[in-house]
C-alpha positions in Angstrom: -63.2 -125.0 -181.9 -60.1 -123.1 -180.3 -59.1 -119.7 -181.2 -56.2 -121.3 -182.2 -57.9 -123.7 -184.6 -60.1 -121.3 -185.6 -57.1 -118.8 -186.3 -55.2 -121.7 -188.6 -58.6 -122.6 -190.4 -58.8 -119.0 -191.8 -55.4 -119.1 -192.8 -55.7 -122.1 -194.6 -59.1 -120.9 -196.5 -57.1 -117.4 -196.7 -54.5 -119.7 -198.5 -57.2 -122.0 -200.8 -58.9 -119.2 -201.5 -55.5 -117.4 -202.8 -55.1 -120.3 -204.7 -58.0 -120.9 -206.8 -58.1 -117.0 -207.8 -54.5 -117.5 -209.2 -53.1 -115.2 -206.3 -49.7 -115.7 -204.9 -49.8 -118.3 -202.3 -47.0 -120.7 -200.3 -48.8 -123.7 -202.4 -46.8 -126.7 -200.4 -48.1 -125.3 -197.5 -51.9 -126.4 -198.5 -51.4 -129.1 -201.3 -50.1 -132.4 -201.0 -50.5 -134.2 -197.8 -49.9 -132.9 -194.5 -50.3 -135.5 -192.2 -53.3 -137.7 -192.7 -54.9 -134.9 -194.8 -54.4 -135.1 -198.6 -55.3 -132.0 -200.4 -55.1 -131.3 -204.3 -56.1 -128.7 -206.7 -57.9 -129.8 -210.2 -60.1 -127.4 -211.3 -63.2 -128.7 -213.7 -62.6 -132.6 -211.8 -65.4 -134.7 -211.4 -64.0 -137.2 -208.8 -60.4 -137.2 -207.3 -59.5 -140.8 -205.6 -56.3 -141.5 -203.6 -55.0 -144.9 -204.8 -52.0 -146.9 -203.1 -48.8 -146.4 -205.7 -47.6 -149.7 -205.5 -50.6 -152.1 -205.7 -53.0 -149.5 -207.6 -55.8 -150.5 -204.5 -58.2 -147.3 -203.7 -57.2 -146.1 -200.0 -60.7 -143.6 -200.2 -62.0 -140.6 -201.8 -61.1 -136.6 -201.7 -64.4 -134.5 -201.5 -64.7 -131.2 -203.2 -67.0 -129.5 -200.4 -66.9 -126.0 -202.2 -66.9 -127.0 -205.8 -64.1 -124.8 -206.5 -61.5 -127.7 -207.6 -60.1 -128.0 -204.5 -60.2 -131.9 -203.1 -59.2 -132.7 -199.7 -59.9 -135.8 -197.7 -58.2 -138.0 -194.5 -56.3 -141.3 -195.6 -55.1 -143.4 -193.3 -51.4 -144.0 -193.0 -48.5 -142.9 -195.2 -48.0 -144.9 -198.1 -46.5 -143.5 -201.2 -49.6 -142.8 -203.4 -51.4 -141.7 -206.6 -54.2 -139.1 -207.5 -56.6 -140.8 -209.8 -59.0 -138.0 -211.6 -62.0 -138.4 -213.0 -62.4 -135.8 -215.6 -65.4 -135.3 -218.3 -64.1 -137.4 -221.0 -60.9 -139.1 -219.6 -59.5 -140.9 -216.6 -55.9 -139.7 -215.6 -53.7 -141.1 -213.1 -50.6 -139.1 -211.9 -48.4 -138.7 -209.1 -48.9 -136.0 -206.9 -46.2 -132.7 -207.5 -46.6 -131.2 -204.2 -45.6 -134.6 -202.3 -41.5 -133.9 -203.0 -39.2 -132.1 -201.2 -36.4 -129.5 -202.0 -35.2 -130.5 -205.3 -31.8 -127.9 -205.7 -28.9 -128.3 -203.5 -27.5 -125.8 -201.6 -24.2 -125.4 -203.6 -26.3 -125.1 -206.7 -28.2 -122.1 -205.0 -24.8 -120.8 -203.7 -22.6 -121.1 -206.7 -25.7 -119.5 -209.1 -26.5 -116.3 -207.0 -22.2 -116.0 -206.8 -22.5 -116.8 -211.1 -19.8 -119.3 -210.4 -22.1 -122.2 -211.4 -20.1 -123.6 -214.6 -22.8 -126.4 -215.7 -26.2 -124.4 -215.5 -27.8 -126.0 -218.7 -27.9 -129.1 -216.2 -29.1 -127.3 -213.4 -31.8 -124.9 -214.4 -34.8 -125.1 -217.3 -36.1 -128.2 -218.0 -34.7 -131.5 -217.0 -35.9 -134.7 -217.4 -35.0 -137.1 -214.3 -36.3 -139.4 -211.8 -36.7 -138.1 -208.5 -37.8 -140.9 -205.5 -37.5 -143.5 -208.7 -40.6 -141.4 -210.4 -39.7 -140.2 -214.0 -40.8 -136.6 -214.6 -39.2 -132.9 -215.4 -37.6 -131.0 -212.6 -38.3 -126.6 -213.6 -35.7 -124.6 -212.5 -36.3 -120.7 -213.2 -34.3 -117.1 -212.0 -37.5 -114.5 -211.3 -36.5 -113.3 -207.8 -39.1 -110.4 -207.7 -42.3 -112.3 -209.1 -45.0 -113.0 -206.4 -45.8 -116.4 -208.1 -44.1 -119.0 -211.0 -46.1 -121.4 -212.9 -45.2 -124.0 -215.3 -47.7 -123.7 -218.1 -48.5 -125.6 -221.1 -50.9 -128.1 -222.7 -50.1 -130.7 -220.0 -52.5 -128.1 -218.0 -54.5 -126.5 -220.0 -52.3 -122.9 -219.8 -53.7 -122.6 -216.5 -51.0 -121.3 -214.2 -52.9 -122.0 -210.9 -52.6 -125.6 -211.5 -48.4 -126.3 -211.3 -47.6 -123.4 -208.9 -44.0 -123.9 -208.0 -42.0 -123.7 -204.7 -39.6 -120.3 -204.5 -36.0 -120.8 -203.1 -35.8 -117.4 -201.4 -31.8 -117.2 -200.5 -31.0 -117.4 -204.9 -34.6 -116.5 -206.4 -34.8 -119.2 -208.0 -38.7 -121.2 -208.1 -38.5 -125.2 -209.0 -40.9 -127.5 -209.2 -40.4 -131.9 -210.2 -43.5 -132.4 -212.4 -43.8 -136.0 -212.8 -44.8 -138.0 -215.8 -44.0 -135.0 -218.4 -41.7 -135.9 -220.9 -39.5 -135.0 -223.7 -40.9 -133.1 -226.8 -43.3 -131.8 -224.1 -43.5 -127.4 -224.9 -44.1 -125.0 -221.9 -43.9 -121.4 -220.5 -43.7 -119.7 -217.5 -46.3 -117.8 -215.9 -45.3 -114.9 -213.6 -47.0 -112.6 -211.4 -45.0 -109.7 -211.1 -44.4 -107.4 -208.3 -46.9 -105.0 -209.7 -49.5 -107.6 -210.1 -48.5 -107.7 -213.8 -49.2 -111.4 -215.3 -46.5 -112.1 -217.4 -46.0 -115.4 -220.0 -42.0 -116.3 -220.7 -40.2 -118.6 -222.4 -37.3 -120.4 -220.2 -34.3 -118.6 -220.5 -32.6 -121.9 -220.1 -34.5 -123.8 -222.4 -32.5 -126.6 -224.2 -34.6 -126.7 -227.0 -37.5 -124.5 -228.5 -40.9 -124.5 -231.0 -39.4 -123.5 -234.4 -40.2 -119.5 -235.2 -42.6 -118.6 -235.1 -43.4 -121.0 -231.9 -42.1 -119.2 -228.8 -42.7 -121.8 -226.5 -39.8 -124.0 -224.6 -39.3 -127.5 -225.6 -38.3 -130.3 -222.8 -35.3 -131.7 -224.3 -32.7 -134.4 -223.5 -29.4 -133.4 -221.9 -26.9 -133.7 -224.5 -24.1 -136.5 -223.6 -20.4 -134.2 -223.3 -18.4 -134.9 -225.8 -15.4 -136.6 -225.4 -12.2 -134.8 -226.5 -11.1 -136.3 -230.2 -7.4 -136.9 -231.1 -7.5 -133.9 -233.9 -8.4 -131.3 -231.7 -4.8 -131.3 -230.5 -3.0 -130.7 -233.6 -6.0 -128.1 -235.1 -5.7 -126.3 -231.9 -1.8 -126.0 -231.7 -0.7 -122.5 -231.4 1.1 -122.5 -234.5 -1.2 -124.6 -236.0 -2.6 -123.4 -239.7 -6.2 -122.3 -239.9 -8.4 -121.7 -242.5 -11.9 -120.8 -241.4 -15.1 -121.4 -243.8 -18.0 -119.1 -242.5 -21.5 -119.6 -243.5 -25.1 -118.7 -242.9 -26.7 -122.4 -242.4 -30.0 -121.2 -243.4 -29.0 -119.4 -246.7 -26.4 -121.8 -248.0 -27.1 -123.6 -251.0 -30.8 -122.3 -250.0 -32.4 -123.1 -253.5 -31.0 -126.4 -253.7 -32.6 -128.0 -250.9 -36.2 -128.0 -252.5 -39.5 -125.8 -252.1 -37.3 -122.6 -250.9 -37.1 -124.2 -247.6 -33.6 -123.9 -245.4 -31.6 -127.0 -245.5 -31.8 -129.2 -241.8 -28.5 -130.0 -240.1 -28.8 -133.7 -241.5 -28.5 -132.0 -245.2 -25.9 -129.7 -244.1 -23.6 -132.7 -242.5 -24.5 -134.3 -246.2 -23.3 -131.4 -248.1 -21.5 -128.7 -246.8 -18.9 -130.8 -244.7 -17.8 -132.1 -247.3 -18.0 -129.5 -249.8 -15.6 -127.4 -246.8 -13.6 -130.4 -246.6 -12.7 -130.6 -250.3 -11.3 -126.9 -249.7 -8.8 -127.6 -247.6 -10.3 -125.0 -245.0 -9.6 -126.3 -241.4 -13.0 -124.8 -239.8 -16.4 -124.0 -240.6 -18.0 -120.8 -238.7 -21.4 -120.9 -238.5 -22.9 -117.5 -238.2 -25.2 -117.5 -234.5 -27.4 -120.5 -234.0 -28.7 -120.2 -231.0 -32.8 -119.5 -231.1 -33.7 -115.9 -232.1 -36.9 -114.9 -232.9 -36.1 -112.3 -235.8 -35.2 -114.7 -238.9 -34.2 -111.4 -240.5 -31.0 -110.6 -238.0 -29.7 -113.5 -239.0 -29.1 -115.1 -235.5 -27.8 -112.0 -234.0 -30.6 -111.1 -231.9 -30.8 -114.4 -230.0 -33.1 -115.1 -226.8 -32.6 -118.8 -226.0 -28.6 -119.0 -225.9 -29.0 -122.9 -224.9 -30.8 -123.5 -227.4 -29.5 -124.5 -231.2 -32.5 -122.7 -233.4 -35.3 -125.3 -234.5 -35.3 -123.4 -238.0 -32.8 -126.1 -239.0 -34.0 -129.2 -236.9 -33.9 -130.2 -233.1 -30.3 -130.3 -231.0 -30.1 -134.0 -231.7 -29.6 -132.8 -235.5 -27.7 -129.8 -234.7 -25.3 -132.7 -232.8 -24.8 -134.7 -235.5 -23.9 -132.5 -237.9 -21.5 -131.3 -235.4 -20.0 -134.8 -235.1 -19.5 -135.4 -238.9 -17.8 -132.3 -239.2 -15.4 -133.7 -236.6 -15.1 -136.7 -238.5 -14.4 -135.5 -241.6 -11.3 -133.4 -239.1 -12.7 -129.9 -239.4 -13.3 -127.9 -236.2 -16.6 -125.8 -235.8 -16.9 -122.2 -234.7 -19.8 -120.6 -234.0 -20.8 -116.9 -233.4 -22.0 -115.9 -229.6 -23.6 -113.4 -228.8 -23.5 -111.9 -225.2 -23.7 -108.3 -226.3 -27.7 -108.0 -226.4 -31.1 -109.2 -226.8 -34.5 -108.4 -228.5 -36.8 -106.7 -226.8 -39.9 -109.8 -227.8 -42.3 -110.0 -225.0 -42.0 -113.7 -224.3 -38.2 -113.3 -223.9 -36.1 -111.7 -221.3 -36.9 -108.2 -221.2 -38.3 -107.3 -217.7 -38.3 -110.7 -217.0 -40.4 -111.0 -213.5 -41.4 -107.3 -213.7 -37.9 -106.4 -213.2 -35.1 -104.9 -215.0 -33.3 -108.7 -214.4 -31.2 -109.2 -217.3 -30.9 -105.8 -218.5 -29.3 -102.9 -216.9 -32.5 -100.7 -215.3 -30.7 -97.7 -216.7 -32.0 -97.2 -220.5 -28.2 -95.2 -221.2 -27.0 -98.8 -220.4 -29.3 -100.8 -221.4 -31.2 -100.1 -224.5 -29.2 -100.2 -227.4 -30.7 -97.5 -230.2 -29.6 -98.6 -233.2 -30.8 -102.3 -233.0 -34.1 -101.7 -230.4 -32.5 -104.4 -228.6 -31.5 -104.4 -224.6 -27.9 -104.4 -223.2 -27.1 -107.3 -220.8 -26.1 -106.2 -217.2 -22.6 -107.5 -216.9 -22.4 -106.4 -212.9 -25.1 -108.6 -211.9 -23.3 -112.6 -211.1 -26.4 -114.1 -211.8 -26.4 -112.6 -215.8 -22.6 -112.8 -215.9 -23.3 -116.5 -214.9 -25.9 -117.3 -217.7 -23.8 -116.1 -220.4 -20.9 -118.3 -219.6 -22.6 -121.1 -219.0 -24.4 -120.8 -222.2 -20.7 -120.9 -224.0 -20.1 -123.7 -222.0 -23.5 -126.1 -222.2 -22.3 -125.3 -226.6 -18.7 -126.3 -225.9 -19.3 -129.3 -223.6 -22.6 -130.9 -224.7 -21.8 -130.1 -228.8 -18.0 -130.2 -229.3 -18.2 -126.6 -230.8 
């Protein structure tokens, strides 16, 4: 063996070895296939064989020389193909994540790190799409000074050496397409931070969520935009009358619904449309309903502001109850709040082991009276996450 061989052997154990002890490591540069070698990561595998994606037909076998979970083998050729993994109880065939390329544009990265990016509940979290014709979940995630981003959840067993995903350096951003995951599907993020700190977040981006006391992130269907409805233009007329009904969703008519439970959106559209309706009033205002973790702040300490709170059912629900309240020609309001956040270790606060979010400065960016944190306003990047949350509520739910 050359010194030169032997040099870029060490490196790439240097790199495995990174890998299987959960250490920051440039993972498409040792899984997937790099020329005729094919090399994969499943830890607690029995067997690992490469199969031809379009016919199903075995094109060999990956060995596991070190027993560590790393399989790697030479197959002939370069058809599109499958992993198929023997484990202990089960067979599982899946397409490999490290065989795709760069997933977000260049504008995207551009317009996000200037926090001009107007449709980021499209862009970033989770969203389901076909990439190459496969159907899977692209993860989008801001942590610009973590060492390492995982997607974690029960798809792999929490472990975050398994999905490791690929960091964009010029807008911090880390994706990853993880095929055959789909909707209803929960997960986290695992971070490594700067300090070595492993850290386990909910997506800042996520569409949907568990319900409370769940923290994890939900994958979730993009919401269709609405389209613009003839009454908007004479409720929205300057001179235009307007009454405005404002309401707590999860204490109206509370007792009424049955086993002191919170009415769901479907109950709500039943009832309190219209029971606004029949008063004439113009607008219902629904105190904040994006996902907060504190039921007792009533929505005003949120942490997932693309997310409609699953206390009262998932987005689809929150949608329709949006759309009969349309049809029944009121307008709806709801409460946003940009002005802070709760300090829950799952949410935003120090996000990659960084004051991100939040101002580093505690005189800016604590707020005393609440224990909550203080967004930082001069950074684009925050600046663009709180617009585009108003947005992703006004475009994809009519609000």
């Amino acid at each position: 063996m050359s010194r030169q061989d032997q040099s870029e052997a060490e490196i790439r154990d240097a790199r495995l070895d990174a890998l299987v002890r959960g250490e920051p490591v440039d993972v498409f540069a040792v899984l997937g296939r790099h020329g005729e070698l094919i090399r994969t990561f499943q830890p607690g595998a029995l067997e690992v064989e490469v199969i031809d994606a379009a016919s199903g037909a075995s094109l060999g076998t990956l060995p596991c020389q070190a027993g560590d979970g790393v399989f790697e083998g030479c197959i002939a050729g370069d058809a599109a193909y499958r992993l198929r993994i023997r484990w202990p109880d089960a067979v599982q065939e899946l397409v490999d994540p490290y065989c795709f390329g760069l997933l977000l544009g260049e504008l995207d990265l551009h317009l996000f790190h200037e926090g001009k990016h107007r449709q980021l509940g499209r862009m970033m979290g989770a969203q389901p799409m076909r990439v190459d014709g496969i159907y899977g979940v692209r993860f989008a995630v801001w942590a610009p000074n973590a060492r390492r981003v995982s997607v974690v959840g029960p798809f792999n067993g929490w472990d975050g050496r398994r999905h490791v995903m690929r960091r964009r350096v010029e807008a911090g951003i880390w994706e990853l397409f993880l095929p055959q995951l789909d909707l209803g599907d929960a997960y986290q993020f695992e971070l490594i931070a700067a300090n070595g700190e492993l850290l386990v977040k909910a997506d800042p981006f996520a569409r949907e969520t568990e319900r409370p006391p769940g923290i994890s992130s939900v994958v979730s269907a993009a919401a269709a935009p609405v389209k613009a409805l003839a009454y908007r233009d004479e409720r929205q007329r300057r001179d235009a009358p307007i009454s405005i009904y404002e309401v707590h969703a999860g204490s109206w008519q509370r007792n009424d619904f049955g086993n002191g439970e919170p009415p769901n959106w479907d109950q709500l559209a039943d009832r309190l449309v219209p029971y606004v309706a029949g008063l004439n009033f113009t607008h219902i205002e629904l105190m904040p309903i994006a996902e907060y973790p504190f039921g007792g702040s009533w929505g005003y300490q949120p942490l997932s502001l693309y997310a409609p709170t699953a206390r009262y059912g998932p987005p689809r629900a929150f949608a329709r109850f949006v759309a009969a309240a349309h049809e029944a020609g009121l307008g709806v309001i709801v409460d946003w709040v940009p002005a802070h956040f709760p300090a829950d270790a799952h949410g935003l606060r120090r996000f990659d082991g960084t004051a991100l979010f939040e101002h580093q400065d505690p005189r800016e960016g604590y707020h005393p009276d609440w224990n909550t944190l203080i967004y930082n306003y001069g950074r684009n990047e925050v600046r663009g996450f709180l617009i585009g949350s108003a947005l992703h509520f006004i475009e994809h739910y009519g609000i």
